[in-house]
N, CA, C and O of each residue as an XYZ file, in Angstrom:
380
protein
N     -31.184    -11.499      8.460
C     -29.867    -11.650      7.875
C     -28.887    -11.996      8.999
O     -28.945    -11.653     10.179
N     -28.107    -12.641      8.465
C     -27.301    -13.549      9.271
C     -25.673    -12.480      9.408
O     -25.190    -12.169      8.319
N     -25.182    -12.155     10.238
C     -23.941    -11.223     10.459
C     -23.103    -11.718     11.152
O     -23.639    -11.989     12.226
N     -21.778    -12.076     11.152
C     -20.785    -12.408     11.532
C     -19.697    -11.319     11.850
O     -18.867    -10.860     11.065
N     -19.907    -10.969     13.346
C     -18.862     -9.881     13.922
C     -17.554    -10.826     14.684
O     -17.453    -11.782     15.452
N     -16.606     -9.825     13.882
C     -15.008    -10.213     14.150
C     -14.885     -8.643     15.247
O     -15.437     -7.580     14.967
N     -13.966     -8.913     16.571
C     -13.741     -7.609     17.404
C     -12.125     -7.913     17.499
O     -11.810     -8.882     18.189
N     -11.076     -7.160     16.859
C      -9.955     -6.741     17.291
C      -8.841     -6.043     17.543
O      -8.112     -5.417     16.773
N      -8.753     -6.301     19.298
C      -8.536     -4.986     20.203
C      -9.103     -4.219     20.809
O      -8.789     -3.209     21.441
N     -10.342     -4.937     20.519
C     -11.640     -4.153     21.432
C     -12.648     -5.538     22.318
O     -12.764     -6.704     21.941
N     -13.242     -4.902     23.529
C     -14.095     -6.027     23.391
C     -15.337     -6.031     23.214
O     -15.731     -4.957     22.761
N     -15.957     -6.621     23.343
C     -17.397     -7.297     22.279
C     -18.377     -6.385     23.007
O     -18.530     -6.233     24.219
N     -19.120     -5.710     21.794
C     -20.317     -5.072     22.566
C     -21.376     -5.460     21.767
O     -21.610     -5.123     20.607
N     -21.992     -6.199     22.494
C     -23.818     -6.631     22.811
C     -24.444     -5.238     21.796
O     -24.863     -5.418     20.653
N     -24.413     -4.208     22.307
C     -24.974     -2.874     21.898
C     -24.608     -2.578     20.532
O     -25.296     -2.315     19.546
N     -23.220     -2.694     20.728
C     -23.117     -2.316     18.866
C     -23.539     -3.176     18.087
O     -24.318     -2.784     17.219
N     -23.171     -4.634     18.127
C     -23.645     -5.707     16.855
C     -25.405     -5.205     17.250
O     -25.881     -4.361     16.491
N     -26.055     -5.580     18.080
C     -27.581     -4.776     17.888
C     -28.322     -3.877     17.082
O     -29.440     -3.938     16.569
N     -26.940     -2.572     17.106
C     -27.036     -1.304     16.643
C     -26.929     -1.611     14.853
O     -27.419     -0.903     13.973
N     -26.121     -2.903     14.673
C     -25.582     -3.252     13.518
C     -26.499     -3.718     12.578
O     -26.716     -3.274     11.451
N     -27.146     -4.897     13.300
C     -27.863     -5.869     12.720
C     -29.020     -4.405     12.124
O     -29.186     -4.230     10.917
N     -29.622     -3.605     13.050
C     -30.627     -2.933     12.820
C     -30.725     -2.217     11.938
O     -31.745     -2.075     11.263
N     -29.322     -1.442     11.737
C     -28.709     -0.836     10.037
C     -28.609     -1.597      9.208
O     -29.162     -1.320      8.144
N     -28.153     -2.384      9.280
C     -27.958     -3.646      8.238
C     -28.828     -4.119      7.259
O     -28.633     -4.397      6.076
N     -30.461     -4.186      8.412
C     -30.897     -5.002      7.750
C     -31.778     -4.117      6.878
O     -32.880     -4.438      6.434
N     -31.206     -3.071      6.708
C     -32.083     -2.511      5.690
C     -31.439     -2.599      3.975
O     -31.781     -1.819      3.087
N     -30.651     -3.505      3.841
C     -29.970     -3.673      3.083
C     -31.005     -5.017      2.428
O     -31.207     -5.103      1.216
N     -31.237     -5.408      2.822
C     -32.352     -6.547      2.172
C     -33.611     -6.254      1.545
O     -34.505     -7.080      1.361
N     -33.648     -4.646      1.122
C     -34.493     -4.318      0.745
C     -33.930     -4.307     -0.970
O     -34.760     -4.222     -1.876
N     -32.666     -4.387     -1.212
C     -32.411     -4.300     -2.365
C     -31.445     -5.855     -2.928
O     -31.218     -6.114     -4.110
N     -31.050     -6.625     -1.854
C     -30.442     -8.024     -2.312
C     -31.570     -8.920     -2.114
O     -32.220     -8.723     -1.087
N     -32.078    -10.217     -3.171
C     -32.291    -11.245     -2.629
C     -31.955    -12.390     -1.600
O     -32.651    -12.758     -0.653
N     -30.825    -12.831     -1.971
C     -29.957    -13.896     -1.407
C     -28.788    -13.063     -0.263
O     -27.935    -12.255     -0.628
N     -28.932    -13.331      0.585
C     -27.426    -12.611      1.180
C     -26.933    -14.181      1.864
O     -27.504    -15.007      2.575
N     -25.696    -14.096      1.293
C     -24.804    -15.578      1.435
C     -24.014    -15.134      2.470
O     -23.990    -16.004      3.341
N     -23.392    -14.225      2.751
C     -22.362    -14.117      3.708
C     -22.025    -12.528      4.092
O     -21.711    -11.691      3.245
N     -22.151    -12.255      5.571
C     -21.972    -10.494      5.789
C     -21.423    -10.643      7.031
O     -21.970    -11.077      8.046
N     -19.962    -10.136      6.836
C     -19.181    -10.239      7.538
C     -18.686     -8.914      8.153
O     -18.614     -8.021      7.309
N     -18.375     -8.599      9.228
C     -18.117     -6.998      9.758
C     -16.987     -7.141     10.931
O     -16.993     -7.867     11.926
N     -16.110     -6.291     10.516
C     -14.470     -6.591     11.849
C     -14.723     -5.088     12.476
O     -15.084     -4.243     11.656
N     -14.630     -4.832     13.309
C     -14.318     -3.699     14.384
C     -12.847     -4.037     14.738
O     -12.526     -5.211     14.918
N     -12.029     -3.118     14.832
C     -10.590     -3.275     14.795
C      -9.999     -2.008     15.404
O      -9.654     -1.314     14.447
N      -9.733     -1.409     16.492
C      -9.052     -0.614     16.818
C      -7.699     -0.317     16.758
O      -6.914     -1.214     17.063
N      -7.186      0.994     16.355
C      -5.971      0.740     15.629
C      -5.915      2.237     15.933
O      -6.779      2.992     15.488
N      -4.634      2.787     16.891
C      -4.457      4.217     17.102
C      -5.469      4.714     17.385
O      -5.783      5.650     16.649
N      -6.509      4.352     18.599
C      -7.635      4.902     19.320
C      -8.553      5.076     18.552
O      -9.566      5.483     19.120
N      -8.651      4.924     17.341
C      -9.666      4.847     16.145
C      -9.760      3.958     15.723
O      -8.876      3.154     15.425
N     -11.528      3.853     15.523
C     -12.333      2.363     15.245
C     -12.231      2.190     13.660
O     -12.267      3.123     12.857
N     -12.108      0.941     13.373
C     -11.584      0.525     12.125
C     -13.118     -0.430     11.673
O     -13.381     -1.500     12.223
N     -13.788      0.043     10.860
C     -15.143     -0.709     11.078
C     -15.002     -1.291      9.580
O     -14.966     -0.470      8.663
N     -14.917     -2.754      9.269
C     -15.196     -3.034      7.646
C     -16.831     -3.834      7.020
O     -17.377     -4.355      7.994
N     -17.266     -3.939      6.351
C     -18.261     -4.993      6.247
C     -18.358     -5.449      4.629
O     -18.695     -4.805      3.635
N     -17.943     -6.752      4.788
C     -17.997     -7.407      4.024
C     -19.153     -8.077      3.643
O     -19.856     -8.489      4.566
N     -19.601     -8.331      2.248
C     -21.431     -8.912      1.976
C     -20.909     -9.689      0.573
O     -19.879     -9.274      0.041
N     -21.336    -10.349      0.230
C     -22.056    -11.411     -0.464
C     -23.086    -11.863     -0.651
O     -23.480    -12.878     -0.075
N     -23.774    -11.189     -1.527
C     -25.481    -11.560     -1.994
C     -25.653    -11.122     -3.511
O     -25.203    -10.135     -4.094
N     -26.353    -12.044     -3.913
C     -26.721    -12.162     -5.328
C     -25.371    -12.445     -6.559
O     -25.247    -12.018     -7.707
N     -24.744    -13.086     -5.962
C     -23.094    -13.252     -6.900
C     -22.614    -12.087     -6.589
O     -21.637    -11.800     -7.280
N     -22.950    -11.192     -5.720
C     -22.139     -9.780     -6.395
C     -21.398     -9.972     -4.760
O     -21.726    -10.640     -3.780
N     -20.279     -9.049     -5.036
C     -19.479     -9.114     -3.628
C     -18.830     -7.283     -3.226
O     -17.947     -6.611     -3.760
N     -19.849     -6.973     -1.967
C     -19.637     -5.742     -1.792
C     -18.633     -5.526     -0.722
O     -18.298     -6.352      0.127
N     -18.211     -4.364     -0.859
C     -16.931     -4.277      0.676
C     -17.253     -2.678      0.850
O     -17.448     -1.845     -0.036
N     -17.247     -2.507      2.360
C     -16.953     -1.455      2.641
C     -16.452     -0.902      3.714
O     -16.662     -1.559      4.734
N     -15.721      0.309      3.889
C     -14.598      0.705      5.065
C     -15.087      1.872      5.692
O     -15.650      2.771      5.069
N     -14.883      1.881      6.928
C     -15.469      3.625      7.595
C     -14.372      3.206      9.267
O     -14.090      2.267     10.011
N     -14.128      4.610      9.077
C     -13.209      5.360     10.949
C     -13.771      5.969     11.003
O     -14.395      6.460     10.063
N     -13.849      6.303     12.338
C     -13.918      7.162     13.490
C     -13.674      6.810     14.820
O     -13.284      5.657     15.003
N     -13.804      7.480     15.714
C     -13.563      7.503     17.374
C     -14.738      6.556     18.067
O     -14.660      5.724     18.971
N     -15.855      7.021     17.277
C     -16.956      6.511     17.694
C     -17.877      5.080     17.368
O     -18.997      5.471     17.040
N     -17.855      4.463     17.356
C     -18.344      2.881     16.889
C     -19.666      2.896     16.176
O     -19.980      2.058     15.331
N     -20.542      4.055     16.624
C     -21.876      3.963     16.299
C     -21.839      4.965     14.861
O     -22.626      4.770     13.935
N     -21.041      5.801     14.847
C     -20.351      6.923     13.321
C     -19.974      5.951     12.318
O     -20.236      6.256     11.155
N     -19.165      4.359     12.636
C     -18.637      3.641     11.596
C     -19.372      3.130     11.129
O     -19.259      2.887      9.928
N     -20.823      2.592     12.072
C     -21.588      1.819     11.560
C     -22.444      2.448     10.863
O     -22.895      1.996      9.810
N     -22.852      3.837     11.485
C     -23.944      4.633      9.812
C     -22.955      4.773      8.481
O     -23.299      4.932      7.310
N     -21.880      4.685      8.929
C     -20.901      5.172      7.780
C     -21.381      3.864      6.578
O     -21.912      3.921      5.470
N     -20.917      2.782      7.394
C     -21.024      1.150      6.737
C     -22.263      1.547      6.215
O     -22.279      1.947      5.051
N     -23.089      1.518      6.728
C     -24.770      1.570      6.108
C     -24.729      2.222      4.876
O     -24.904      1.686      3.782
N     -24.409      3.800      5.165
C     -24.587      4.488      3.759
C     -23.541      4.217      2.998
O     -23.885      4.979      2.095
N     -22.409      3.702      2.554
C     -21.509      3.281      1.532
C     -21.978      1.957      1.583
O     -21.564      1.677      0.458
N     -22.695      0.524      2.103
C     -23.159     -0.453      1.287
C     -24.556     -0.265      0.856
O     -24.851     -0.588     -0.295
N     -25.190      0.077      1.417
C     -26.394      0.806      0.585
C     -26.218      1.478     -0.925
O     -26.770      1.025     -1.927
N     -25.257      2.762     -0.901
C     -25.359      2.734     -1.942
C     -24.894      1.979     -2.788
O     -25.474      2.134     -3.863
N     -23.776      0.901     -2.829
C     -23.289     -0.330     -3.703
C     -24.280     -0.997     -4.495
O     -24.490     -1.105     -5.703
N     -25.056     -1.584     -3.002
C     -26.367     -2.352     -3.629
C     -27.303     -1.261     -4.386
O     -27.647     -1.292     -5.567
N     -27.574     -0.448     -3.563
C     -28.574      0.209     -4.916
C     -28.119      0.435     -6.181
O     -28.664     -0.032     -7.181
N     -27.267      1.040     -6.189
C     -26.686      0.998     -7.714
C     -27.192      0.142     -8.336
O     -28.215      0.231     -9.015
N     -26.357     -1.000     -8.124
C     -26.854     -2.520     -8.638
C     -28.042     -2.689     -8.849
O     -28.425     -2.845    -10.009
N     -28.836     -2.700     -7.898
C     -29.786     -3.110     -8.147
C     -31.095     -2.101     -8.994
O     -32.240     -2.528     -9.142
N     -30.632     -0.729     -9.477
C     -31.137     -0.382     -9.773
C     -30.540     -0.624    -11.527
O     -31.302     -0.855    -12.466
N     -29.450     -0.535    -11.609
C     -28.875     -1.002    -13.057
C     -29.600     -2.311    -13.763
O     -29.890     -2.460    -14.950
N     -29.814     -3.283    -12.560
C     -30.551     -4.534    -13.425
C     -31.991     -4.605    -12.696
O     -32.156     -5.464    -11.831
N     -32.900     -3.833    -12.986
C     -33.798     -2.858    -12.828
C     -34.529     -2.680    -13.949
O     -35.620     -3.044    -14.388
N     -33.312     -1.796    -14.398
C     -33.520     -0.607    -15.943
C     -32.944     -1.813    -17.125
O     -32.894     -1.489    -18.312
N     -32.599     -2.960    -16.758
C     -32.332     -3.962    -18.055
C     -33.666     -5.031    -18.827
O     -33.400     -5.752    -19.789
């Protein structure tokens, strides 16, 4: 899966998008198509502003997580788009 990291106010760490992609891609266990997954790191009052944006299967997921710590936002991201997609994908599943 293809990820597009936006960094602002911070600069670019090698380590985290790594850390990212590796959470991430467990998200393809429940989308076919992923069209577009987009993720901003944004520091804002010494706290990390982590978003990730996805697009797969027509459906369009978003999700938001803070903390201090960069590697806390990104499990955060994981478990709130995870559960999005599962939902989903378990709803047209059971159809």
């Amino acid at each position: 899966m293809k990820i597009k990291y936006t960094w602002k106010h911070l600069d670019r760490s090698e380590a985290a998008e790594q850390y990212s992609n590796e959470k991430l891609e467990r998200v393809t266990k429940y989308v076919q198509k992923v069209i577009t997954c987009d993720v901003t790191f944004e520091s804002i009052h010494g706290e990390i502003h982590a978003n990730l944006n996805l697009n797969a299967d027509g459906n369009h997921f978003n999700a938001h997580n803070q903390n201090k710590d960069i590697y806390v936002c990104v499990d955060g991201l994981e478990d709130k788009i995870l559960s999005q997609v599962s939902k989903l994908h378990d709803k047209k599943s059971h159809h």
